[in-house]
N, C-alpha and C positions, 0 to 999 in steps of 0.2 A: 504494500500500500504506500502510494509516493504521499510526500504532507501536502495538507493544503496551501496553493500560494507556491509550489516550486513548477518550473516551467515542464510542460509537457513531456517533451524528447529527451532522451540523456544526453546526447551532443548538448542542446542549451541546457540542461540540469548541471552538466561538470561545469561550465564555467560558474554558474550559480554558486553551488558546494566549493571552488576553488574562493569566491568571494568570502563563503561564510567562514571556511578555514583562516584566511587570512583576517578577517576582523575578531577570531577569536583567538590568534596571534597576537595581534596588538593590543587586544586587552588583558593579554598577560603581561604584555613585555611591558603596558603601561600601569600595571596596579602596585608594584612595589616601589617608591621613591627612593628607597635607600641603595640601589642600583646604583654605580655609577655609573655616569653617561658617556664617558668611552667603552664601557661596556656595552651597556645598551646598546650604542651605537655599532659597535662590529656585530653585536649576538643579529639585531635586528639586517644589519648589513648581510648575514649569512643567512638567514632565514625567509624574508620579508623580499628580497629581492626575484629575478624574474623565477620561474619554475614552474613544471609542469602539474604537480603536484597528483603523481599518481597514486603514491600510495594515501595520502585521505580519498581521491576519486573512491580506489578502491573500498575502502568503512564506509562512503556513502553508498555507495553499489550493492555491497554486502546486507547492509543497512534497508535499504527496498526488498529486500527479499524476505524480511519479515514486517516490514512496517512497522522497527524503531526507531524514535521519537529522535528529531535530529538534535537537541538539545544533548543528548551522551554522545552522539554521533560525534556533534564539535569536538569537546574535549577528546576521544578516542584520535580521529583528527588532526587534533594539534598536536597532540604528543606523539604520534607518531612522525609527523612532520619535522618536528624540532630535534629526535634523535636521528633523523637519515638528515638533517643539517649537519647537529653535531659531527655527525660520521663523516659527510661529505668536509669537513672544516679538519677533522683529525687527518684523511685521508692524504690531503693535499701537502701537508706539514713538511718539512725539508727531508726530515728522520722517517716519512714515510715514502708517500710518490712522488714529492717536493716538483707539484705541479704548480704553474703561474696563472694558470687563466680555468675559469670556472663558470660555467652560465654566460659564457660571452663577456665576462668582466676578469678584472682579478680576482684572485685568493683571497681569501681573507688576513693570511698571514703577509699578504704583498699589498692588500689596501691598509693595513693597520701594523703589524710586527708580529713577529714570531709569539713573542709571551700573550700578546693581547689575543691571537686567537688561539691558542692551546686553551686562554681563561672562558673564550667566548664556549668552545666547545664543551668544555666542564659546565660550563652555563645553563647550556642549552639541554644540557641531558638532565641534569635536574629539576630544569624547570617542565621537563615533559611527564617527570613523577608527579609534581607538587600540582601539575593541573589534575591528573586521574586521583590523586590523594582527596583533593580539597573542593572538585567540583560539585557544586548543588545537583544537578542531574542528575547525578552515579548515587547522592545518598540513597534514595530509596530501596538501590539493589546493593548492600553492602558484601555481598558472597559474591555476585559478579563483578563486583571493582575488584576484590582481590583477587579474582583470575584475572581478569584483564590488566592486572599491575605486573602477573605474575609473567603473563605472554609478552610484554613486552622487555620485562629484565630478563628473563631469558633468553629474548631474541636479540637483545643490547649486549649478553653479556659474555663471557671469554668462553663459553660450550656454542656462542652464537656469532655475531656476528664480529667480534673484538675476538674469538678466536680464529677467526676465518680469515679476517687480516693477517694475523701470526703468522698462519699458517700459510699466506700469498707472503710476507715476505720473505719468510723460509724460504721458499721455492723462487725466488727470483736467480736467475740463471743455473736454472736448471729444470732439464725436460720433466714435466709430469703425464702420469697413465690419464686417461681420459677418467678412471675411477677418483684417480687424486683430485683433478682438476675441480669435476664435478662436487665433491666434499667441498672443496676451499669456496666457489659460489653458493652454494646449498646456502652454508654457513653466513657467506660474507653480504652476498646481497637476499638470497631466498627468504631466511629467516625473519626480518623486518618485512619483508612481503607480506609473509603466510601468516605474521604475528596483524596485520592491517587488516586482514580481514577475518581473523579466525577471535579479537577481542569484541566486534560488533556480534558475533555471532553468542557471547556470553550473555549478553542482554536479551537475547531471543530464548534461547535455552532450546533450540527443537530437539527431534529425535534423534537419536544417535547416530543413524545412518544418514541423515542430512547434516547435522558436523562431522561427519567422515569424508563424507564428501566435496565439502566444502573443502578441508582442510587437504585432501588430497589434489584439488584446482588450482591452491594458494601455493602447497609445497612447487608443484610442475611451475606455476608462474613464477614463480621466482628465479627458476636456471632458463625458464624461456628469455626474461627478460634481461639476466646475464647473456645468455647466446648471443640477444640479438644488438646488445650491445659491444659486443666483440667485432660482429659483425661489421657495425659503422662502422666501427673504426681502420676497416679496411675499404668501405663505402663511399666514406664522407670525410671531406676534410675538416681540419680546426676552425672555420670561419663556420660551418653547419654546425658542429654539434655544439659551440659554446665554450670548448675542453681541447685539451692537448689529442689530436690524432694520432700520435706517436711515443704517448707514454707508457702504455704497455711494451712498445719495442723499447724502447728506451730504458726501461728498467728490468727489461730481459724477463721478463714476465711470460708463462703460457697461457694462452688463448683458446680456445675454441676453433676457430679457424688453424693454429699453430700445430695442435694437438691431432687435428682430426683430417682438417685440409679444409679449405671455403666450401667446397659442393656436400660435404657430408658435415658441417657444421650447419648449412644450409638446411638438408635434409632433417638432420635432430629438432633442431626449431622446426621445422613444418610441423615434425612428429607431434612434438609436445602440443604445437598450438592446436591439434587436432583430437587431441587428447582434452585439453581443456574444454574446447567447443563442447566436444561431446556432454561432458559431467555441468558443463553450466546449463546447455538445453535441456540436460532431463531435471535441473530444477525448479525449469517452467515458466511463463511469461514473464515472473517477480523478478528473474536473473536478466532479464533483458540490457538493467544497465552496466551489470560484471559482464556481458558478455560484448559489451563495447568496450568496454576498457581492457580485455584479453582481444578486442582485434586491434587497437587505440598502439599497446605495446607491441606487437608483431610487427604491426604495418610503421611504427616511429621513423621518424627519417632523418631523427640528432636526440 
């Protein structure tokens, strides 16, 4: 059930939900004053600036298929947003992919300094608990805030996405099995995925077999949307995607296309995305908008 007052289509619904996400961004970043405002300013710099913002799409999408109330929706939303910042703000650090340009801008550590975004990143992952802790929405379901706290510090944390890093830079210059490979994304980008829509899904509570399901959509999009980001980057150049085209080579990193070859990296994402189709249609017209946002990710083109 879509709410009253959101636009018909999901095409115009995501830019909608992109809106509400970001003004329940700013009323966080705007409710505590004791911030400083160099802070503020980079945290907001990395968060607030341009972005596609697929993983809230996805809580709202998720979110229509049972017809919860988009007030948890937001915060579920924001906090997931603000730790794929954080992540994207650690990521880029010297000590890690020590990339320059991000979203078609600079880094956060090249618009501000090295300390001020290692502080913004610490920032920003805290402040994505303190909205799921302290939001009015979520009080009423106090058993499903704590799963929902519980799937996103797992999916933030060193069995999740902070060890998936570790474990890509372990392996930098050095060949991995397509087994390996696939663990270090699962990990590094799937997990924040499958944790975006599998925390809306606590508020719903359905049957077991439709969180199985769900949660088996969320796991496969997660390594689709690594694949097919490997992919660009043999596709598109750095003025397309916003980002260095050449940072995986560059830090000798394996790929998708490296590991496997472009025609059969090609073919695994068909795979998968045919695989997700399948499990979103059979859970019926409510899936309509997850099942834009799994063609949204395949078809990306930066």
């Amino acid at each position: 059930m879509i709410a009253r007052g959101t636009p018909p289509t999901f095409a115009t619904r995501a830019e909608h939900y992109r809106e509400r996400v970001v003004k329940r961004l700013e009323t966080a970043l705007s409710a505590d004053k004791r911030i400083p405002p160099r802070l503020v300013e980079a945290i907001e710099y990395s968060v607030l600036g341009p972005g596609k913002r697929v993983r809230p799409l996805l809580t709202y999408a998720t979110g229509e298929v049972f017809g919860v109330g988009l007030e948890g929706l937001d915060a579920i939303a924001a906090a997931v947003e603000l730790v794929h910042a954080y992540s994207l703000v650690h990521d880029d650090l010297p000590a890690m992919d020590n990339d320059d340009l991000r979203r078609g801008r600079p880094t956060t550590h090249r618009a501000f300094d090295e300390a001020t975004a290692i502080l913004a990143g610490d920032g920003l992952q805290a402040l994505a608990f303190e909205i799921l802790c302290c939001d009015d929405s979520l009080t009423a379901a106090p058993e499903a805030r704590l799963n929902i706290v519980t799937w996103l510090a797992r999916a933030a944390g060193p069995a999740g996405m902070v060890g998936g890093q570790m474990l890509d830079l372990q392996a930098e210059g050095k060949p991995l099995t397509e087994a390996q490979l696939e663990d270090v994304h699962r990990r590094k980008t799937g997990e924040l995925i499958r944790a975006a829509v599998m925390m809306p899904v606590e508020l719903a509570k359905p049957a077991a077999g439709v969180s199985s399901r769900l949660d088996r959509l969320a796991t496969d999009l997660g390594l689709l949307f690594q694949i097919r980001d490997d992919l660009l980057e043999i596709d598109q150049d750095t003025a397309t995607l916003g980002k260095s085209a050449t940072s995986d080579r560059d830090n000798q990193k394996s790929t998708y296309p490296s590991v496997l070859g472009v025609d059969a990296a090609r073919q695994r994402a068909q795979s998968l995305y045919e695989e997700i189709v399948a499990i979103a249609s059979a859970l019926g017209p409510e899936a309509a908008g997850l099942s834009w946002v799994v063609d949204y990710i395949y078809g990306r083109a930066s």
